[in-house]
N, C-alpha and C positions, 0 to 999 in steps of 0.2 A: 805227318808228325808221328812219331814209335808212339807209341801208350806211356805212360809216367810209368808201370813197372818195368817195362824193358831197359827204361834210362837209368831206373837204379838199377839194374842188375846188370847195364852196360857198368855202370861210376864201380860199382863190388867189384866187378873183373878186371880192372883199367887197377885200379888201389892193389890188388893181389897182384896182376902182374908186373907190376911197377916195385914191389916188394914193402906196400906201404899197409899197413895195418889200421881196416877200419875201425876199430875198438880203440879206445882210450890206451896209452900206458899204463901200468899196475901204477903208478903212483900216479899219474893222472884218474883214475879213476878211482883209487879212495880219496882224490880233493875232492871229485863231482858225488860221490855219494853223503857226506856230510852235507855237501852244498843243497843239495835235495832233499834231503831231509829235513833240514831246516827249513828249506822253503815250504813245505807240505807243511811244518810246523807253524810258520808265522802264517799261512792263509787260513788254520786250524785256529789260529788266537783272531784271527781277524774275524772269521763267524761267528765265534764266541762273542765276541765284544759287542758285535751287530745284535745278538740275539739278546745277551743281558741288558743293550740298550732296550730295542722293544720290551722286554720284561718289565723292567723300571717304567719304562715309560707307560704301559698298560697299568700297572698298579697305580700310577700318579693321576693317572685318568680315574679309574675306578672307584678311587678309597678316598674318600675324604678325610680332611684333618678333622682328627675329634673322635670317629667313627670305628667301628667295626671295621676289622678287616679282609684280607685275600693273604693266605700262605701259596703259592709257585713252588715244582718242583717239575726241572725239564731235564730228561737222559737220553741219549744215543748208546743205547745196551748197557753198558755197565757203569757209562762215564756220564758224572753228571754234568752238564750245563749251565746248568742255572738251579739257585736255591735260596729262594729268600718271601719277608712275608712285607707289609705295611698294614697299618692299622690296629688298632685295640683289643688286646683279649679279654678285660673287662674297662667298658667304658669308663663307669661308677669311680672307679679307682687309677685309674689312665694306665694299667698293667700293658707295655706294647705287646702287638701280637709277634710270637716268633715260629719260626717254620719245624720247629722241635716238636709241635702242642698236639692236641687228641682233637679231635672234632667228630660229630655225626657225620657220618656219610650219607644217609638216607636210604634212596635204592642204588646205591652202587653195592651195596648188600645183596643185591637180588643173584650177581654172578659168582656168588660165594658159595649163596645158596643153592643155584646151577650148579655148582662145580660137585660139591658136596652129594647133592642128589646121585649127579653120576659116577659120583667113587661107590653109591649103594648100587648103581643096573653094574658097573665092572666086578663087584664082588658077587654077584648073584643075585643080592636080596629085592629088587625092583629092575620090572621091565618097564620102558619106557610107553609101549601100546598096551599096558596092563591096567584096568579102570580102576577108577578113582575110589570109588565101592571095595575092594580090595581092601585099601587101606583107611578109608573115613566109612565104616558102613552105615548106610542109610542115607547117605548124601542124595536130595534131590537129583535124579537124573546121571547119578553115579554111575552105572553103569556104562554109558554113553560118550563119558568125559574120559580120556585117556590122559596118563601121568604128564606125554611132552606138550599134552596142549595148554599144563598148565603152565610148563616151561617160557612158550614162546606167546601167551596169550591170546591163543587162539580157542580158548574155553567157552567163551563168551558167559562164564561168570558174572556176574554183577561186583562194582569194586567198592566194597564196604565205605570207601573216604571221596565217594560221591555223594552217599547218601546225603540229602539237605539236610543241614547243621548236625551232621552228625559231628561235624571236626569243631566245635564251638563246647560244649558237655561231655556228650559220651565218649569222646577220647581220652578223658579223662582219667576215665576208669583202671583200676587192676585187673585182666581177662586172664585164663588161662586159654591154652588152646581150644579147647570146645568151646568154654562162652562166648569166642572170637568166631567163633564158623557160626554160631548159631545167631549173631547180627546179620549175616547177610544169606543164608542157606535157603530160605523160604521165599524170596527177592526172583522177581520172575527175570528171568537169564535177557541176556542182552540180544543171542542168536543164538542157536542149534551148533554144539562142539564142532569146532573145526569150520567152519561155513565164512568165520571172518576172523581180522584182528581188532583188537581194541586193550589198549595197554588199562590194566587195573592190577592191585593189588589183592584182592578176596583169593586172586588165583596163587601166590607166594606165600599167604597162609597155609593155605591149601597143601603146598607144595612142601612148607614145613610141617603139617601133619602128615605129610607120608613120610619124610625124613624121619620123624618121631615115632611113626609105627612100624620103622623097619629095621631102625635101631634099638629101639629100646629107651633114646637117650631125649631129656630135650633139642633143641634144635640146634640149640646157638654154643650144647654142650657136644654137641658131636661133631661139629665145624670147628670147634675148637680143636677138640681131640683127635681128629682126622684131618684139617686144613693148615689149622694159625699154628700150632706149636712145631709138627715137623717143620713148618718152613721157618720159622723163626717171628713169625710176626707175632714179636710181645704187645705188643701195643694196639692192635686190633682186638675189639671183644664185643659183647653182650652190651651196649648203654646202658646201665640199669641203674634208672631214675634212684635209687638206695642204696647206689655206693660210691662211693669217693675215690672218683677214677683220676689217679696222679697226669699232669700234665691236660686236664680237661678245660677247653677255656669256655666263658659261658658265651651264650648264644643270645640272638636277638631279633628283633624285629622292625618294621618302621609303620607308619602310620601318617597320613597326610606330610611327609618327609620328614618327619621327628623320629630319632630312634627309640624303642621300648626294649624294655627286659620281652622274654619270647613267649608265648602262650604257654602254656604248660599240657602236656602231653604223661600218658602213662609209656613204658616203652616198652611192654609185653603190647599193646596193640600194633606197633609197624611190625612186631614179630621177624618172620623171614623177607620179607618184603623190604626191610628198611631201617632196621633199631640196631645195626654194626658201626663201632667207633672206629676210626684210624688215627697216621699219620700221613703226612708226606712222603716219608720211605718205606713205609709200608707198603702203601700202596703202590710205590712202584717196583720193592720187591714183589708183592703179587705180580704184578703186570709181567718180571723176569718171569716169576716161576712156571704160572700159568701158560706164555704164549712160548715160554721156553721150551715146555715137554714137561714138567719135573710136577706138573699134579697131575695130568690124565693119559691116558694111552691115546696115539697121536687119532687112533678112531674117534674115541669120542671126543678130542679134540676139534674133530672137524664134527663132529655132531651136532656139537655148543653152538661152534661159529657159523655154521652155517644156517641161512636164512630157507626156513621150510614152509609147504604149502602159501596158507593167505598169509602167513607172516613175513613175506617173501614180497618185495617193491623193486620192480626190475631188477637190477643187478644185485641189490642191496636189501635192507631191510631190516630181520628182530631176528635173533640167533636165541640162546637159553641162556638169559638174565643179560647178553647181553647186543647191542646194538653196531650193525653195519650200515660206513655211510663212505660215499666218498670225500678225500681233502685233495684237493687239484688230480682229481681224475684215479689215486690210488684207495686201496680200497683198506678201510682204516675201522677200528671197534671202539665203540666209547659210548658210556654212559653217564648220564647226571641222576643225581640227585636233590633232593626238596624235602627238608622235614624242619619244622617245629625250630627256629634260631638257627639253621643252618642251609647251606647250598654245599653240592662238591660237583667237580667233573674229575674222569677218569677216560683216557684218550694213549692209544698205542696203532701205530702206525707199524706194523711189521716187516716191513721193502728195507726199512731203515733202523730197524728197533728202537722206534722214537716210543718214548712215555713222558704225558704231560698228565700234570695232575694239581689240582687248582681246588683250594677249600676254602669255603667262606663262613667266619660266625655270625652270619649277617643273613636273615632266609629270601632277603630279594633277590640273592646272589651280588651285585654288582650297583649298587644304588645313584654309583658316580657316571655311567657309563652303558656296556656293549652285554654285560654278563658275562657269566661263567664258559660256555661255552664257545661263544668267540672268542672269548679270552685261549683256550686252550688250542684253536684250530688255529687261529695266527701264529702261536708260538710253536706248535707241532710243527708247520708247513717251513716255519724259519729255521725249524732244527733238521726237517729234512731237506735242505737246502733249496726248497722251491717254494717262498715269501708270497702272500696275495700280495699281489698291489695295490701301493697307496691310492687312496680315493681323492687324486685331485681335482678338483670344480672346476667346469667348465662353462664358458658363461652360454644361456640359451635361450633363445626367440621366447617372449612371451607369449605371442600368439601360437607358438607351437608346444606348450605348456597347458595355452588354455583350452588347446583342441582334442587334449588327453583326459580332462576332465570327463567323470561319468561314472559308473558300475562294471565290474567286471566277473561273471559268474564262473568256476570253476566246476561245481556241480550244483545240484539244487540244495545241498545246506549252507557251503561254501563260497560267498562272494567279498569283494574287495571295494571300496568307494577311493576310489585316485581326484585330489585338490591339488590346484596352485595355493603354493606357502611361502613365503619369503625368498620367488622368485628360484622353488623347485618345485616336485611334487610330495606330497605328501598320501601314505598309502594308512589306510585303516579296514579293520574287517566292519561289515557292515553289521553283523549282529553283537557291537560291541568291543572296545578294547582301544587301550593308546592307539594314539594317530603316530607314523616313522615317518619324519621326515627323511627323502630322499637327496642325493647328492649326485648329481649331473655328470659324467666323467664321457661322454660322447655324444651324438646323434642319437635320442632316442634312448639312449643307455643311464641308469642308475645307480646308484650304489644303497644298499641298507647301512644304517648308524652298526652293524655290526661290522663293516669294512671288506665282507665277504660277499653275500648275496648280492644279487643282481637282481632290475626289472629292468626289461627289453620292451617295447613299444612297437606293436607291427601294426603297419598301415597298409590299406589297400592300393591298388590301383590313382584310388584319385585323391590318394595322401591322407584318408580320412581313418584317424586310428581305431583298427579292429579288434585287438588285442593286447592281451600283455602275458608275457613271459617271465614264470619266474624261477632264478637259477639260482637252489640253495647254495651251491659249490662255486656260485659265479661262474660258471663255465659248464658243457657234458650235458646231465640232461636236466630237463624244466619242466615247469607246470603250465598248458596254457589256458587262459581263461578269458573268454570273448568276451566282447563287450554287450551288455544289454539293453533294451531302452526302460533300465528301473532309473525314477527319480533321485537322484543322491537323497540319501538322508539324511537330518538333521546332524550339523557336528555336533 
């Protein structure tokens, strides 16, 4: 039989010499070009629909009536998606939340701060292997600490908001920069610079006193003057607990599942770390500008995003202020945030120019449901046309449930206690924390209540379960973690 191209290129030559024209008529083919269009447009309204269902239907889950809520905001480049909020901007008052409003970010602050810093190494004023002494003098061990390991947390700083109860009082307080480094300066270091990762804050201080000894300027006024105003982000700023920031909605907290007004916090302490307000389009203008070109030279572009030395987790990992991970196998940047009455995530997929961006005034993130950041991976994966799938239950052998029961070590700080629960399993760390119940979707296979992650179940030889595998991404790569013979502990 010829090959399939010899047969069209016999039909082409057989159509020419026949005197027949394989191409459409001119008027035949401006009917098929509307026709086409159209169709590309109505399969365009159809994901659309698909996607604002899940939205709705993710916020119906997460927000409860009465409650604090979640603002949504999903784009493919320049075109938004989806944009909307549910739940209360002040409870007290039943103010709805709307996707127009200012909220804390937290540390999605911190790649501002990155950013910023590296508009001072592109101007001259700071080199990135230039120590920390330079610009804080007298800093314990200054010398030794270079500016990008405060970048990507590879300092091993000590993180001022571990200190035990130090976030109960002393946050309270009004610091300036110095009295802020001088909380934690003396605090014997976590590791020798560079030798490991470990995400803290003391270092994004840190980072905004070199900002402030390079400029001249405080921190959050030179981010200002070099970041938010050329790009237009009015509504990004300074949170400062002493001004009456238009469109601010208050924030909150919960307590044995009852809502509270939110601890009180000074916001000269999250500093560069963590005390920047936004909005929804703000932030995903950022998201345009930044992964656009139009804040850094495409160098340090890639300097940001890319994941260096120990900050560096196979493919993926901590870039500068911000975070690489995979969403179904692509490789995507996103950071959350956590501060004082609020939750945010900030999530760009760039294969697709997707940006999701998801705020809560509420600091559990999601009290109904999955959180902030499943929230944003489902909805990201659905705007770049490739959805996790639904976690449907499968029904499975009890006795093969209860032969999974035990310990599962991953390292010596790290282990996991897996139970039969209502006929699945249920995973909990063993040095503390909610128990997640799992969701059955095969032989052996699991789903996390985030609708994403996976646990895989490997058995030996003579069916007896060795291990478990855990795939953040659902899929690509895992953790694995054997089984040991530790007692389960007490639930």
């Amino acid at each position: 039989m010829p090959p399939v191209r010899t047969l069209l290129l016999s039909a082409a030559c057989a159509a020419w010499l026949s005197g027949l024209a394989l191409a459409p008529a001119p008027a035949a083919a401006a009917a098929a070009a509307p026709a086409a269009t159209q169709a590309a447009k109505d399969a365009e309204d159809a994901e659309d629909a698909e996607l604002r269902a899940l939205a709705d239907r993710l916020l119906a889950q997460n927000v409860p009536d009465g409650a604090p809520g979640i603002a949504v905001l999903v784009a493919r480049g320049d075109r938004v998606l989806y944009r909307g909020a549910r739940g209360l901007a002040e409870v007290e008052l039943g103010v709805p939340l709307s996707p127009d409003q200012v909220f804390r970010i937290g540390s999605v602050t911190k790649q501002f701060a990155a950013a910023g810093l590296l508009k001072l190494v592109e101007a001259g004023k700071v080199g990135l292997d230039d120590p920390l002494s330079k610009y804080v003098p007298g800093y314990p061990n200054g010398d030794a600490i270079q500016v990008r390991q405060l970048l990507d947390h590879t300092s091993g700083v000590k993180s001022y908001t571990g200190i035990d109860g130090y976030m109960h009082e002393s946050i309270k307080r009004e610091l300036n920069t110095r009295e802020l480094i001088a909380v934690f300066k003396d605090l014997p270091a976590d590791f020798a610079p560079g030798q490991d990762f470990r995400y803290n804050n003391s270092g994004y201080v840190l980072l905004g006193a070199v900002i402030e000894a390079a400029s001249g300027r405080p921190w959050h006024e030179y981010l200002r003057e070099t970041l938010l105003q050329p790009l237009g982000l009015e509504r990004t700023g300074y949170g400062d607990v002493r001004a009456l920031i238009p469109g601010m909605v208050a924030g909150y907290a919960r307590r044995d599942g009852a809502v509270l007004p939110m601890a009180f916090l000074d916001m000269s302490q999250p500093h560069a770390a963590g005390a920047l307000v936004s909005t929804l389009d703000d932030l995903w203008r950022w998201n345009r500008a930044l992964h656009g070109g139009r804040v850094l030279s495409a160098q340090h572009y890639r300097e940001m995003t890319r994941a260096h030395g120990k900050a560096r987790h196979g493919e993926y990992g901590y870039g500068y202020g911000i975070g690489r991970m995979p969403m179904h196998g692509r490789l995507t940047y996103a950071h959350g945030g956590g501060i004082f009455g609020f939750a945010s995530y900030l999530l760009y997929e760039p294969a697709s120019a997707t940006t999701v961006v998801v705020l809560s005034n509420d600091d559990s993130g999601a009290p109904g449901g999955i959180g902030l950041e499943a929230i944003a991976r489902q909805l990201g994966a659905m705007a770049m046309g490739a959805p996790y799938p639904p976690a449907r239950a499968v029904p499975v052998d009890a006795a093969a449930l209860a032969s999974a029961e035990g310990v599962y070590r991953l390292d010596p700080q790290r282990a996991w206690a897996l139970r039969v629960d209502a006929g699945s399993l249920a995973v909990q760390p063993t040095g503390g924390g909610a128990p997640r119940r799992l969701t059955p979707v095969a032989a052996d296979t699991f789903v996390y209540p985030d609708g994403i992650a996976r646990l895989r179940l490997e058995r030996d030889g003579a069916g007896k379960v060795a291990a478990m595998r855990y795939f953040a991404d659902g899929e690509g790569e895992s953790e694995r973690s054997a089984r040991s013979e530790e007692a389960l502990p007490a639930r």
